[in-house]
N, CA, C and O atoms as a DFTB+ gen file, in Angstrom:
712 C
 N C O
     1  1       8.783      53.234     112.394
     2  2       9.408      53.055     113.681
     3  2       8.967      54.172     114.605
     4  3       8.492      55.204     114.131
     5  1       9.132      53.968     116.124
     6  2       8.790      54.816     116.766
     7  2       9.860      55.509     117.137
     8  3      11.009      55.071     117.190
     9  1       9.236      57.388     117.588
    10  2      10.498      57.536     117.878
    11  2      11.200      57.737     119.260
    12  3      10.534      58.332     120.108
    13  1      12.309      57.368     119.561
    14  2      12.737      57.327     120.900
    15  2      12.181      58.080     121.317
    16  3      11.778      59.034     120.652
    17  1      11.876      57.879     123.007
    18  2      11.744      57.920     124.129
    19  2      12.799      58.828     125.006
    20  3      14.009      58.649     124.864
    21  1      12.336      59.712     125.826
    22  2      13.464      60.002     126.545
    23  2      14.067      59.310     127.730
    24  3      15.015      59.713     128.404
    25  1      13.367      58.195     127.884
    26  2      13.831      57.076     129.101
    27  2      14.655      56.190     128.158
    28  3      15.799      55.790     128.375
    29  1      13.764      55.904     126.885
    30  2      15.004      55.222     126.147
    31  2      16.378      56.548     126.250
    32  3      17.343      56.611     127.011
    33  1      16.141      57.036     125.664
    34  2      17.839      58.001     125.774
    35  2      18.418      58.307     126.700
    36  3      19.558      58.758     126.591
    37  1      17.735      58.138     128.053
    38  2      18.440      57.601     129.472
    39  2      19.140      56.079     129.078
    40  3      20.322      55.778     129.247
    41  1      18.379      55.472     128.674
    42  2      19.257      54.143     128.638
    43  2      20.655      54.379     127.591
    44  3      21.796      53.980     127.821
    45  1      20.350      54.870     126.821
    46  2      21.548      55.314     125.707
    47  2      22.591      55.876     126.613
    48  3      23.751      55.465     126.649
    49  1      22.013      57.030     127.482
    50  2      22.927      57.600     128.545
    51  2      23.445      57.040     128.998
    52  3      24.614      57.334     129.250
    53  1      22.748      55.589     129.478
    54  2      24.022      54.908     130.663
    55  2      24.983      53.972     129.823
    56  3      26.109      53.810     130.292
    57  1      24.686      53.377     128.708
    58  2      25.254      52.605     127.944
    59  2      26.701      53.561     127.360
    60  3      27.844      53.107     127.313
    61  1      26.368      54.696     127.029
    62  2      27.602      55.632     127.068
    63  2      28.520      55.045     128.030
    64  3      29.584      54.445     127.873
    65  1      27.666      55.452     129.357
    66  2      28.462      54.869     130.391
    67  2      29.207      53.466     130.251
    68  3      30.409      53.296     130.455
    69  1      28.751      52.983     130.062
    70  2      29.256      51.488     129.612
    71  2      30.255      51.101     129.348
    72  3      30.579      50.114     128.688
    73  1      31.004      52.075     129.993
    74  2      32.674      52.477     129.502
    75  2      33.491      52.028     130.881
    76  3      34.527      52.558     131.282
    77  1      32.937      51.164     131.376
    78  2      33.602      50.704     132.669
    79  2      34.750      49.390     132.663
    80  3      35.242      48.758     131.729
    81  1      34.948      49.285     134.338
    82  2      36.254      48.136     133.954
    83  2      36.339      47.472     135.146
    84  3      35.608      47.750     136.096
    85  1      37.153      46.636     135.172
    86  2      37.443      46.139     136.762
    87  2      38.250      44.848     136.297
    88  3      37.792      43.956     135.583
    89  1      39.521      44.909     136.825
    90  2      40.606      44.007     136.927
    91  2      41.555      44.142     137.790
    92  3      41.297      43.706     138.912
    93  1      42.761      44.693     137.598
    94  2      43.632      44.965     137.828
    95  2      43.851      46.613     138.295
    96  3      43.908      47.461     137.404
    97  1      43.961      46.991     139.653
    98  2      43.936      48.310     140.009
    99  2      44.608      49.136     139.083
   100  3      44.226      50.294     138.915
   101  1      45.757      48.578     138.341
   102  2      46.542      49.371     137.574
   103  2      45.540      49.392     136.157
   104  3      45.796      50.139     135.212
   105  1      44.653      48.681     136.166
   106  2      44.300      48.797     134.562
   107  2      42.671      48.472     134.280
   108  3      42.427      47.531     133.525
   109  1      41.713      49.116     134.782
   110  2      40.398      48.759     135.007
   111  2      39.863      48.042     133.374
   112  3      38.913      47.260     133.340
   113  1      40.394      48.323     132.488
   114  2      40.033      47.912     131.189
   115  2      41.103      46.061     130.390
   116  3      41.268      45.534     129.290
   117  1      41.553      45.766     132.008
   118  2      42.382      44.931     131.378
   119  2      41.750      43.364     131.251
   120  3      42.562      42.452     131.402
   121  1      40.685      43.097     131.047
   122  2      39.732      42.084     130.161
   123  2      39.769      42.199     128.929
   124  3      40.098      41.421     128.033
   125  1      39.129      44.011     128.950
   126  2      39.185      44.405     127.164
   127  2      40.495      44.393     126.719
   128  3      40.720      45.239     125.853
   129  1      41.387      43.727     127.028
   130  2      43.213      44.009     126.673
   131  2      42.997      42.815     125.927
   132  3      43.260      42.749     124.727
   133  1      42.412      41.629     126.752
   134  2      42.521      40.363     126.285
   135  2      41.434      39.743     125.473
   136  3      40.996      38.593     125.429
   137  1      41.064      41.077     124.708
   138  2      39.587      40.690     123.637
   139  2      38.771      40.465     124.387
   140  3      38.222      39.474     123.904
   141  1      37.962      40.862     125.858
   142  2      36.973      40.540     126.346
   143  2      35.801      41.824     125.920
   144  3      36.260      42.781     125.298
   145  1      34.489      41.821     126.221
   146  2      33.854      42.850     125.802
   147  2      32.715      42.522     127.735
   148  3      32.712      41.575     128.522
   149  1      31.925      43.943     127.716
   150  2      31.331      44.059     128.663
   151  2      29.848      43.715     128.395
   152  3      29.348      44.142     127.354
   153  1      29.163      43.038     129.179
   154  2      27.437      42.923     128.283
   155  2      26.412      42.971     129.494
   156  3      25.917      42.010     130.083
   157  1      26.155      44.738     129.790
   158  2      25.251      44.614     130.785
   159  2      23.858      44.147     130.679
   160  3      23.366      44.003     129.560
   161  1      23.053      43.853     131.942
   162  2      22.423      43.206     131.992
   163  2      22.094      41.909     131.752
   164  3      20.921      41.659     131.473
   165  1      22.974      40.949     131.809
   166  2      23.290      39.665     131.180
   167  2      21.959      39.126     131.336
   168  3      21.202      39.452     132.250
   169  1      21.664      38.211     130.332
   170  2      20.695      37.144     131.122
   171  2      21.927      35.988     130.158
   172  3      22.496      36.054     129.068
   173  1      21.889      35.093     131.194
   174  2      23.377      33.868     130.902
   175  2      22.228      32.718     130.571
   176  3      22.631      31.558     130.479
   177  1      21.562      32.844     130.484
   178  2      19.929      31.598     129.908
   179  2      20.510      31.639     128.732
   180  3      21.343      30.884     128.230
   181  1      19.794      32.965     128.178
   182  2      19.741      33.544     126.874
   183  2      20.963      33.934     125.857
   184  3      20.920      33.984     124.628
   185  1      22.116      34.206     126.770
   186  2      22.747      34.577     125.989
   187  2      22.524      35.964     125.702
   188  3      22.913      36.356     124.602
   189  1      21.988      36.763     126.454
   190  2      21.586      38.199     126.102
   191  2      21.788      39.300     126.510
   192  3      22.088      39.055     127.679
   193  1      21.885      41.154     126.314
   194  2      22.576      41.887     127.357
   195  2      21.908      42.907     126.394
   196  3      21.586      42.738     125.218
   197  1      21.771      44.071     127.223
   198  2      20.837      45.038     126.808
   199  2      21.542      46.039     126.293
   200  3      21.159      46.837     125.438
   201  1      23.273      45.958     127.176
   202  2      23.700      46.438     125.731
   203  2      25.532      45.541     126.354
   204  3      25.780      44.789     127.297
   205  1      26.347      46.097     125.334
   206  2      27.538      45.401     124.832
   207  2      28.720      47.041     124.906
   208  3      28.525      48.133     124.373
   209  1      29.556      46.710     125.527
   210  2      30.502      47.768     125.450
   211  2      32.160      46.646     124.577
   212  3      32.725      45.609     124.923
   213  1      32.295      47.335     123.738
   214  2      33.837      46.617     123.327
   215  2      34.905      47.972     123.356
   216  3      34.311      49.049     123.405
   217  1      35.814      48.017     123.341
   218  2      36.820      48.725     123.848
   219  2      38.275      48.578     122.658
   220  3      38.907      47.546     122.434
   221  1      38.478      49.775     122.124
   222  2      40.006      49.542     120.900
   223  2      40.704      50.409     121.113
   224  3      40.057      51.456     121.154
   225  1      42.185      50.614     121.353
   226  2      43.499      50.866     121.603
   227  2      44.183      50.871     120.719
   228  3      44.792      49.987     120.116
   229  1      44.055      52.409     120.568
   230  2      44.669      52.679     119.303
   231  2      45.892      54.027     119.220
   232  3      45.641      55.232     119.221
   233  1      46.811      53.576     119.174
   234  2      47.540      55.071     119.550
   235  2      47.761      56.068     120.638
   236  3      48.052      57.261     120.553
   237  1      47.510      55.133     121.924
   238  2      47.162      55.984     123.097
   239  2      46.190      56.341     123.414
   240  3      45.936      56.958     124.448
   241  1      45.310      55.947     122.397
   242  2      43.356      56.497     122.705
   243  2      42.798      55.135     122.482
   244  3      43.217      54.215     121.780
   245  1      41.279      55.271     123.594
   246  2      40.586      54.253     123.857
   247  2      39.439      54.731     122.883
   248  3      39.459      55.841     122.350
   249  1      38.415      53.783     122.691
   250  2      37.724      53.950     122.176
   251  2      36.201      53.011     122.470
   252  3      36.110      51.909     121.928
   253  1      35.557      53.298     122.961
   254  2      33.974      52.418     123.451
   255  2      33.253      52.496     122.553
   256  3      32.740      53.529     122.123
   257  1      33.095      51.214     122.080
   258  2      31.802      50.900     120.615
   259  2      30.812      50.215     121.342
   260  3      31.001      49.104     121.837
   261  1      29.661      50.909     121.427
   262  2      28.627      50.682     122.183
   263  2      27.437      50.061     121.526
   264  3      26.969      50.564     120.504
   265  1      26.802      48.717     122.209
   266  2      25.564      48.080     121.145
   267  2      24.865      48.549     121.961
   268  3      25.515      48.736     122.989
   269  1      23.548      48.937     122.080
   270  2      22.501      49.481     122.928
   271  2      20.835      48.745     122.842
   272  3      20.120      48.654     121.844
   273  1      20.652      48.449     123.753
   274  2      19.158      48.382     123.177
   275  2      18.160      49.619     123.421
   276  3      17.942      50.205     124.481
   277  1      17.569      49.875     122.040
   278  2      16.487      50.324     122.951
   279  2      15.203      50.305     122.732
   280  3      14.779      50.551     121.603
   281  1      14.462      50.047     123.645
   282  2      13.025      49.438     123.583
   283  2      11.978      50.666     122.973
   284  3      11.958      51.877     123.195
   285  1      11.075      49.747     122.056
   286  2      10.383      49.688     121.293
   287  2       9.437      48.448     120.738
   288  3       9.551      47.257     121.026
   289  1       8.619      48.974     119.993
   290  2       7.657      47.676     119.225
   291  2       8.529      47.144     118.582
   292  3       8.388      45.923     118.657
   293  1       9.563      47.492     117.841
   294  2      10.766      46.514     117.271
   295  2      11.994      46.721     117.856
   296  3      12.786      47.532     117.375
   297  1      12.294      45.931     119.066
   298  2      13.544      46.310     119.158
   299  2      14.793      46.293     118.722
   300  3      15.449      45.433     118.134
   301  1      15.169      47.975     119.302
   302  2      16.252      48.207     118.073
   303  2      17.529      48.508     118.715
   304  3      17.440      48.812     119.905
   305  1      18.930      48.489     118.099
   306  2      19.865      48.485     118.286
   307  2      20.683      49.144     117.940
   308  3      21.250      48.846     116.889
   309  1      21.114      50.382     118.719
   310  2      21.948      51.434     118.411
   311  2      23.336      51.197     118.907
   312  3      23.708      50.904     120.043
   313  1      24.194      51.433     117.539
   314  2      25.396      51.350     117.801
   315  2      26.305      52.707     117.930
   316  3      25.729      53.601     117.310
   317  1      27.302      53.090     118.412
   318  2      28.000      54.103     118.463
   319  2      29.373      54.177     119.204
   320  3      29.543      53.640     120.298
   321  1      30.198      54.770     118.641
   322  2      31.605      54.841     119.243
   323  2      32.242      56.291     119.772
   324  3      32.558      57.237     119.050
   325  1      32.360      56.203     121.403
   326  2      33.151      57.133     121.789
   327  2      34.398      57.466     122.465
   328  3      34.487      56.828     123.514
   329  1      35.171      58.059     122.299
   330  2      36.248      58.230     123.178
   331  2      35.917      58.316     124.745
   332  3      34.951      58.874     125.265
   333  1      37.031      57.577     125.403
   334  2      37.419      57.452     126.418
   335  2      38.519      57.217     126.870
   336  3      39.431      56.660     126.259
   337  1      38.557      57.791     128.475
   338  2      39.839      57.839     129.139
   339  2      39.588      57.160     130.424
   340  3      38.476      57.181     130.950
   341  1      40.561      56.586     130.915
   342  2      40.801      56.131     132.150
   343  2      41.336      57.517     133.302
   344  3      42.175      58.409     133.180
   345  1      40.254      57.088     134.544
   346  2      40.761      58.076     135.544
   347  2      40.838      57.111     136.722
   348  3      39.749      56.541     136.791
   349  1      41.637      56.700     137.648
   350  2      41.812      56.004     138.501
   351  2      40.885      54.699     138.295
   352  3      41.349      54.013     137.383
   353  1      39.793      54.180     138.824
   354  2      39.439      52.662     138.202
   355  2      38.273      53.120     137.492
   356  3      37.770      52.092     137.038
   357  1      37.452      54.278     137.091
   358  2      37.026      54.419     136.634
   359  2      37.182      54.970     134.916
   360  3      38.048      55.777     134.578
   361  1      36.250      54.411     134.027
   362  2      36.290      55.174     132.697
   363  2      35.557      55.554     132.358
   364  3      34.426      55.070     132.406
   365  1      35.995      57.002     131.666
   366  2      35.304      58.001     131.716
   367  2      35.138      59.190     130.276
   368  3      36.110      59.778     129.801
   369  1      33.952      59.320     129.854
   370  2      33.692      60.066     128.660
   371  2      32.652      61.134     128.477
   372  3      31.608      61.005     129.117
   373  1      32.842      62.478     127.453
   374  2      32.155      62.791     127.517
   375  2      30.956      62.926     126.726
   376  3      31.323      62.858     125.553
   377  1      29.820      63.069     126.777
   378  2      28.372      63.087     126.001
   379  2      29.314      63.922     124.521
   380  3      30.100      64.870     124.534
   381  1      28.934      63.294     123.674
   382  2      28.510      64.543     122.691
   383  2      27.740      63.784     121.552
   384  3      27.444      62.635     121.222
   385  1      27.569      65.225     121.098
   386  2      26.775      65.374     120.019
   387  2      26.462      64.295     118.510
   388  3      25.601      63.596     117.977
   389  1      27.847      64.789     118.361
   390  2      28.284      63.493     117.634
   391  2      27.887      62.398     117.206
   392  3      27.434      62.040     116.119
   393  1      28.217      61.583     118.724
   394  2      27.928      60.239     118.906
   395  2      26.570      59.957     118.170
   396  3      26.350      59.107     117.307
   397  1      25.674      60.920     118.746
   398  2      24.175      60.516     118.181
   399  2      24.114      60.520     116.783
   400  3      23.630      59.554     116.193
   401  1      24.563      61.525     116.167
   402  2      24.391      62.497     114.878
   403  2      25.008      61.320     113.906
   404  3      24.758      61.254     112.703
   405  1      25.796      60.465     114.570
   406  2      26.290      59.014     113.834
   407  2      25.954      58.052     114.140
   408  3      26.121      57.220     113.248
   409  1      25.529      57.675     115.005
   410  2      25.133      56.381     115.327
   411  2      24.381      55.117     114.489
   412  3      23.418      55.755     114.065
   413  1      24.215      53.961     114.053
   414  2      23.729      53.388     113.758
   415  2      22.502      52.440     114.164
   416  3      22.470      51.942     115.289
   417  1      21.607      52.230     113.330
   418  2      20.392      50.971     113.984
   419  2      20.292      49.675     113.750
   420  3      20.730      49.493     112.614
   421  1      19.967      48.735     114.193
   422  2      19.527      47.582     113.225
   423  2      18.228      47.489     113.917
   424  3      17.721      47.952     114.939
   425  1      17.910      46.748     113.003
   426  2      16.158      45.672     113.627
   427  2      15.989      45.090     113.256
   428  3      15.722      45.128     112.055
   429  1      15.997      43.457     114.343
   430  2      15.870      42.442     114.263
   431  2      17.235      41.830     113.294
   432  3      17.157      40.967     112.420
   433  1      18.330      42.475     113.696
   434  2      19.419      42.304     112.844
   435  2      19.691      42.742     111.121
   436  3      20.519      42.292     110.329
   437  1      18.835      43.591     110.974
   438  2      19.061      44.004     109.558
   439  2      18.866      46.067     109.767
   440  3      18.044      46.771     110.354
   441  1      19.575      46.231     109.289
   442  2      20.129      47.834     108.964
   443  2      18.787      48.199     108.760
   444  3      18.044      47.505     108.066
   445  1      18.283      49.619     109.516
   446  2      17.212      50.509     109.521
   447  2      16.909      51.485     108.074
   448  3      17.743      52.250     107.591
   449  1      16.348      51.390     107.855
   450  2      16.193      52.652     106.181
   451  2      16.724      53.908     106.419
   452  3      16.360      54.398     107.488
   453  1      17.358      54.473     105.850
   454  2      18.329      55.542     105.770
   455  2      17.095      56.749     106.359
   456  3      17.438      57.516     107.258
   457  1      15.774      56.825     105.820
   458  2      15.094      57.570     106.648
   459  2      14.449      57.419     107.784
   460  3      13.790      58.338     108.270
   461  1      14.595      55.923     108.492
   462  2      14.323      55.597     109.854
   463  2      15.541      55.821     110.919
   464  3      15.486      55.509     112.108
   465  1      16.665      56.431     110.247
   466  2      17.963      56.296     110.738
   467  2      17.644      57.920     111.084
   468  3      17.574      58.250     112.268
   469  1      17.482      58.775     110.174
   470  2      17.657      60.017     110.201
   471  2      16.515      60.635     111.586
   472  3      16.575      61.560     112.396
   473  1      15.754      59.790     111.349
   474  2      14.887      60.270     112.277
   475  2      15.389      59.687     113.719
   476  3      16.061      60.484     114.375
   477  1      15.210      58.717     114.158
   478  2      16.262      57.899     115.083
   479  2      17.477      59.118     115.594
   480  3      17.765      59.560     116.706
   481  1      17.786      59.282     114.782
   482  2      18.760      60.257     115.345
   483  2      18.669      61.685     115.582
   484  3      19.590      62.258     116.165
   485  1      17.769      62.232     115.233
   486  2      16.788      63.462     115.605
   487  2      16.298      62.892     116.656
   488  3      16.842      63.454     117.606
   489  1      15.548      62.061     117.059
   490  2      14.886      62.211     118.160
   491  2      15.873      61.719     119.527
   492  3      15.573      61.919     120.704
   493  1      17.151      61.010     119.016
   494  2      18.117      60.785     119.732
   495  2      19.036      62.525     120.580
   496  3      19.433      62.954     121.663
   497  1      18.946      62.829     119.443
   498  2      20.032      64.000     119.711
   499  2      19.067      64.733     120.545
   500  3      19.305      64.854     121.747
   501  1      17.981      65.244     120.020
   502  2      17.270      66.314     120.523
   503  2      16.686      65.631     122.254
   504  3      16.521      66.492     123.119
   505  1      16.423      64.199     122.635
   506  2      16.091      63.967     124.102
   507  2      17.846      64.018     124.677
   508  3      18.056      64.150     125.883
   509  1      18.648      63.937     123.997
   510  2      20.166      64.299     124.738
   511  2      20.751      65.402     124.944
   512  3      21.811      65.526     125.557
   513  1      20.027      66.389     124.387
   514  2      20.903      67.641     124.289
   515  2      21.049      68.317     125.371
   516  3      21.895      69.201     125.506
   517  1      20.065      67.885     126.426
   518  2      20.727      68.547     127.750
   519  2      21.756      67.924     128.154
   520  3      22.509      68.599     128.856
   521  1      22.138      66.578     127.905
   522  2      23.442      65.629     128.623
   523  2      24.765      66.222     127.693
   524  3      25.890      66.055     128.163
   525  1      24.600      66.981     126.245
   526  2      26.026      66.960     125.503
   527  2      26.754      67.858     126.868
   528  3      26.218      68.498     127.772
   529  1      28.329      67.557     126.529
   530  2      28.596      68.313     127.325
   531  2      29.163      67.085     128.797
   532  3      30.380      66.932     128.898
   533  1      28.511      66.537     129.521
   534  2      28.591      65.996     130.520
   535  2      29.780      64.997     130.510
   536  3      30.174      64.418     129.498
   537  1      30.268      64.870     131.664
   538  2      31.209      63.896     131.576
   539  2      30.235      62.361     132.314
   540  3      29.476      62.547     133.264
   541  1      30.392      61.203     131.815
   542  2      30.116      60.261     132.281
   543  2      31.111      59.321     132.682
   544  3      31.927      58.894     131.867
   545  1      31.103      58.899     134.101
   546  2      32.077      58.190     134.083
   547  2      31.563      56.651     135.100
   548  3      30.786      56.842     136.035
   549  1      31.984      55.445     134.857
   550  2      31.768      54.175     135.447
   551  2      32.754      53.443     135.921
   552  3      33.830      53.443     135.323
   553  1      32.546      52.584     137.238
   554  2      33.525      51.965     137.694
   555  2      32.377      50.293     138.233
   556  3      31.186      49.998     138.330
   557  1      33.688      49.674     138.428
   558  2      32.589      48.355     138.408
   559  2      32.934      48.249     140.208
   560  3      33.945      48.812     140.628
   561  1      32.117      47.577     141.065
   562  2      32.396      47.293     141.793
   563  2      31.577      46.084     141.642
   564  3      30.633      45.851     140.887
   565  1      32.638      44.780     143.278
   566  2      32.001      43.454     143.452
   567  2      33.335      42.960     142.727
   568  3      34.220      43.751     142.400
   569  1      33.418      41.288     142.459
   570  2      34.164      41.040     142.051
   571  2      33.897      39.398     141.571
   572  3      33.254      38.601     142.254
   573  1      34.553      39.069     140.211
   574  2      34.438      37.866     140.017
   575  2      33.133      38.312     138.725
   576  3      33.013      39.394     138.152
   577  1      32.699      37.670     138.640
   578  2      31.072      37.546     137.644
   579  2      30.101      37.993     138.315
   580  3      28.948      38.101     137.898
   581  1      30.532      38.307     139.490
   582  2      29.452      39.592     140.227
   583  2      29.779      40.775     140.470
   584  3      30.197      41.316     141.494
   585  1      29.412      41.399     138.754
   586  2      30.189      43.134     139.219
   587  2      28.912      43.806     138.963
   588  3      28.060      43.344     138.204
   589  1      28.792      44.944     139.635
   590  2      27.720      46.227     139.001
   591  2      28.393      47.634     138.863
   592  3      29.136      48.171     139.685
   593  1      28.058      48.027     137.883
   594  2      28.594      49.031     137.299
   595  2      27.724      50.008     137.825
   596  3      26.495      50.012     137.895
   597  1      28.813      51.082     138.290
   598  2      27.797      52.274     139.027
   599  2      28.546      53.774     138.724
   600  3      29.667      54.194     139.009
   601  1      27.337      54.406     137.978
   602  2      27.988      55.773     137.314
   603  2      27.453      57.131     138.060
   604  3      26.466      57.344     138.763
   605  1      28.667      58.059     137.545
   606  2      28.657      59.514     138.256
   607  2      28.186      60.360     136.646
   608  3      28.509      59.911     135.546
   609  1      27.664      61.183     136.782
   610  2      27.746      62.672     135.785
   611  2      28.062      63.422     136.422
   612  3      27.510      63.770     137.466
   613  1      29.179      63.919     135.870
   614  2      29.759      65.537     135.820
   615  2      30.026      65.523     137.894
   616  3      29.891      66.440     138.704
   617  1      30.439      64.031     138.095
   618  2      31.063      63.857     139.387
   619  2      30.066      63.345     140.721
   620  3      30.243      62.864     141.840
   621  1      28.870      63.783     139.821
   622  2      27.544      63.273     140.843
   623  2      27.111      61.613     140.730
   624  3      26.818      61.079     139.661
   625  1      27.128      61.062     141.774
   626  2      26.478      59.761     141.898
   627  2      25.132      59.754     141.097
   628  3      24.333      60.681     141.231
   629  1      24.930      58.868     140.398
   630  2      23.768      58.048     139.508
   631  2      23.121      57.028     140.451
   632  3      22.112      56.676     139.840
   633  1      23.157      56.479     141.417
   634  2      22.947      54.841     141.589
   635  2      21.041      54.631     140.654
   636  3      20.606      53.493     140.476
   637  1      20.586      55.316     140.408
   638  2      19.528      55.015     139.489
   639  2      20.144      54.235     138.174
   640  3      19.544      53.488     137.400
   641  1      21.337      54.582     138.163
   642  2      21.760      53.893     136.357
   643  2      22.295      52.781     136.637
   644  3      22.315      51.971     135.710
   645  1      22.829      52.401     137.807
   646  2      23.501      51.474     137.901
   647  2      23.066      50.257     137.358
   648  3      21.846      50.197     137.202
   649  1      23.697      49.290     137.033
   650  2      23.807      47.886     136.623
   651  2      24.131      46.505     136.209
   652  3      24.988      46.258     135.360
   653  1      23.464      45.650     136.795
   654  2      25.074      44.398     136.657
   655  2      25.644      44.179     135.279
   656  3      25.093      44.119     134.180
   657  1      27.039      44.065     135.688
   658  2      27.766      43.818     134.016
   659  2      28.809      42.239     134.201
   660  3      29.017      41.677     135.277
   661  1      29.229      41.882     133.115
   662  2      30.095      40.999     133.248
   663  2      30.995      40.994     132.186
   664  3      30.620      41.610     131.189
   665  1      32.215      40.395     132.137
   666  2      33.028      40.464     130.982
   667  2      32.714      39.260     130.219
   668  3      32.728      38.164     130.781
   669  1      32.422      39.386     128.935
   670  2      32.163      37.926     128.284
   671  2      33.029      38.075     126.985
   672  3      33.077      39.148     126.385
   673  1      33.639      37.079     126.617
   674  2      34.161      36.773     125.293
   675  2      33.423      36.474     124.170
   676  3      32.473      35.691     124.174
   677  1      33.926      37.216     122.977
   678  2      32.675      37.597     121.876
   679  2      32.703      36.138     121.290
   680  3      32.035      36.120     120.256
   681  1      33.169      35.073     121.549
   682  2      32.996      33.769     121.057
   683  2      32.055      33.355     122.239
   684  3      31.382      32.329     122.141
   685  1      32.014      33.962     123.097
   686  2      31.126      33.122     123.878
   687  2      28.978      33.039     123.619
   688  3      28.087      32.509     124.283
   689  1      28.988      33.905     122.269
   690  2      27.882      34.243     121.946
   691  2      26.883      35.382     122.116
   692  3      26.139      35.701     121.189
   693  1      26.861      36.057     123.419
   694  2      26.378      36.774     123.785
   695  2      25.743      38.128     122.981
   696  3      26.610      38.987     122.825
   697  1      24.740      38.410     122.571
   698  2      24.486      39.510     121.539
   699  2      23.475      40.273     122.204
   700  3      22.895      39.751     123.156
   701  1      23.106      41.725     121.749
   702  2      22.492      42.813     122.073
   703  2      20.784      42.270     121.967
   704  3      20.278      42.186     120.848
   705  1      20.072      41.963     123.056
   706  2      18.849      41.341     122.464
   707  2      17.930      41.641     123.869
   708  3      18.350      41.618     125.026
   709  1      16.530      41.931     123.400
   710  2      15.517      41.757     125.117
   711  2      15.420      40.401     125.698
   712  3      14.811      40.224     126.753
């Protein structure tokens, strides 16, 4: 396998982000209340989204399990879960270390070799290590099945990361794919 990219780990970056919402002013995450999940970049042909944010409520803490794509000769699919918090309609988390140092792969839907993993995640951590630390945070604007998600770091506007998202129901098919 090859190893990430630091534009791929920009994309990882924003998929962090991926921690966004839009419903109800009181509750930007209130789709994910009702088992919905987020799948940016949709293509609605295909059935496809470059990556997948799902969202669990657990004890007063949120939690963003993130599918990611990221491009390569095989594309591959990094999974990872981070805490998050709600700050007015935006949600918001911070980078760490962690996340990478655990994360998971597949390709082509089957689990990466324990030493394609290790590496994967070396080259993950080490193009992120300037972001640990950062707060990322996303809010959706637009409304209806036309939202785009548009993120700040550490309070600064992104509109480079931005991108359309939609809420889709995990029965509705939709999976992590180019």
């Amino acid at each position: 396998m090859r190893p990430v990219k630091p534009a791929c780990a920009l994309t990882a970056l924003f998929c962090l982000a991926a921690l966004p919402a839009a419903a109800a002013p009181a509750d930007p995450l209130g789709p994910a209340h009702a088992g919905k999940v987020q799948c940016f970049q949709p293509n609605m042909i295909r059935k496809t989204c470059h990556s997948i944010g799902a969202y669990s409520f657990e004890g007063g803490r949120i939690a963003n399990r993130a599918q990611i794509l990221i491009p390569a000769q095989i594309p591959l699919v990094m999974t990872l879960t981070s805490p998050v918090t709600i700050r007015g309609q935006a949600v918001c988390g911070a980078i760490r270390a962690q996340d990478f140092t655990t994360a998971t792969f597949t390709a082509n839907d089957q689990a990466v070799t324990e030493d394609s993993t290790k590496r994967l995640r070396e080259a993950l951590a080490s193009a992120m290590a300037a972001m640990v630390g950062k707060e990322v945070c996303t809010t959706l604007t637009g409304s209806g099945e036309n939202l785009r998600a548009e993120a700040t770091i550490d309070g600064a506007p992104k509109p480079e990361l931005g991108q359309d998202v939609m809420w889709v129901a995990p029965a509705d098919g939709y999976r992590v794919a180019p």
